[in-house]
N, C-alpha and C positions, 0 to 999 in steps of 0.2 A: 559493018562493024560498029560503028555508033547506036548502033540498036543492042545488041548485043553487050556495049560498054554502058549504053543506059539501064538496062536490063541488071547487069553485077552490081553498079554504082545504087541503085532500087535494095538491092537486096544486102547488101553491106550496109547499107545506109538502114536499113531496119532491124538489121541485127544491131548494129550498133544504139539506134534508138531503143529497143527492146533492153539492153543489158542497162542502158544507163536512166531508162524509166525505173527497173529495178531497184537498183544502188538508189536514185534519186527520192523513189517512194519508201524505203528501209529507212533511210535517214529521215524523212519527214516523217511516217510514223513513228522511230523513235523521238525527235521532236514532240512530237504531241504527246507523247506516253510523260517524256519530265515535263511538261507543260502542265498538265492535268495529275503531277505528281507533286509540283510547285503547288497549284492551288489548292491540294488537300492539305500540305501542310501548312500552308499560309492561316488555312481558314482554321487547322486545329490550333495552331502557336495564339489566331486572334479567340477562340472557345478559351483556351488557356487561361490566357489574361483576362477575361473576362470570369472564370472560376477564382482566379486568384485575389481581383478586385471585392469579389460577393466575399469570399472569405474572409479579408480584410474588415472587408465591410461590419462585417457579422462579427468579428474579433471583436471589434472596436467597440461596437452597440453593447457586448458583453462583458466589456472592460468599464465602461461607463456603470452598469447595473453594478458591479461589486465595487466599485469605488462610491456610487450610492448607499450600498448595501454597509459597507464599511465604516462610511459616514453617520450613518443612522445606526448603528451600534456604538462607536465610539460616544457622541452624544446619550445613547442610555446605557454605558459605564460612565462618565460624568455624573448626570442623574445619581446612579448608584452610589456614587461614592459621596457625592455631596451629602445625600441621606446619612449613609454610616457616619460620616463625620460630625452630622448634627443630633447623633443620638447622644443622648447622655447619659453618665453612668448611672443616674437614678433611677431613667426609662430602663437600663439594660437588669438592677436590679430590685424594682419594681414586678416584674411577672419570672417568678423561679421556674427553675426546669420542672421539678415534681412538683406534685399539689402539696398541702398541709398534710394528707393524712398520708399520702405516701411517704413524706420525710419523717413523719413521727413513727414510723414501721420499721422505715430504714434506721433512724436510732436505737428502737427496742433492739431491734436486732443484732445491731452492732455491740450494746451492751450485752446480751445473753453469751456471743462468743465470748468476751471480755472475761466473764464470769467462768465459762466453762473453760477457757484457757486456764485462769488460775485454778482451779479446783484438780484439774492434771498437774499441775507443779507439784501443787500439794502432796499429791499422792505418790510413795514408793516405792518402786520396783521391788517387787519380791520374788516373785517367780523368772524362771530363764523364760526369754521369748520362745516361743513356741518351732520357730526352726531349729533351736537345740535340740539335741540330744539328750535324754533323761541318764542311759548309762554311757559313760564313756569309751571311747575301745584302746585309748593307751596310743594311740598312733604318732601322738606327738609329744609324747613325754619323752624324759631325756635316756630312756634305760635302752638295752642292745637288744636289737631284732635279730632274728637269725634267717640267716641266708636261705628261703625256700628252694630258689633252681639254680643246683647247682653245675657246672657244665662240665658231668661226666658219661 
């Protein structure tokens, strides 16, 4: 019987080892599967930070350029304005918009309407303006029209 009871205790004993190799290998592979799920995100959160610092980076480097940029404009409106302010009304009327002959054009000119304005004053209407009518047709004089349609 000892042989026998060796023989079951053998074979329970390896059933029993086989089911909890099983179970025992399940749970280590899932083990390893968040192991190796850990360190991809590890490594992307460190990628991350490392995108986020270059960005920054690069922010910065570009914030620098326009506040350079801003600087060296501000300085020539300075510039700017200090010139206007040192012009004088003599420099300003010193060189005229038009040359000579163009301003002495622009006078004729303005004398000739001058002239042909008044010579229209002068002159008086005598005839009706031309949207008139030469014969009249009575329409709105004060006398009685007679009824054309009448509704019978």
């Amino acid at each position: 019987m000892s042989v026998v009871m060796g023989f079951v205790l053998l074979v329970v004993g390896a059933i029993a080892g086989f089911f909890s190799a099983k179970f025992f290998s399940a749970s280590a592979k899932e083990q390893q599967k968040l192991s190796e799920q850990a360190n991809r995100s590890e490594a992307a959160l460190q990628q991350y930070k490392q995108d986020v610092a270059e960005h920054l980076e690069s922010s910065a480097k570009l914030l620098e350029q326009m506040n350079s940029t801003c600087q060296t404009a501000m300085k020539q409106m300075a510039q700017s304005t200090e010139l206007l302010q040192q012009a004088t009304p003599e420099s300003v009327t010193a060189m005229p918009f038009f040359s000579k002959e163009t301003q002495e054009q622009l006078a004729q000119t303005v004398a000739l309407r001058h002239q042909k304005k008044d010579e229209n004053r002068n002159e008086q209407m005598t005839e009706a303006p031309l949207d008139y009518s030469g014969d009249p047709s009575g329409l709105f004089s004060d006398s009685k029209q007679s009824v054309t349609n009448t509704g019978s």
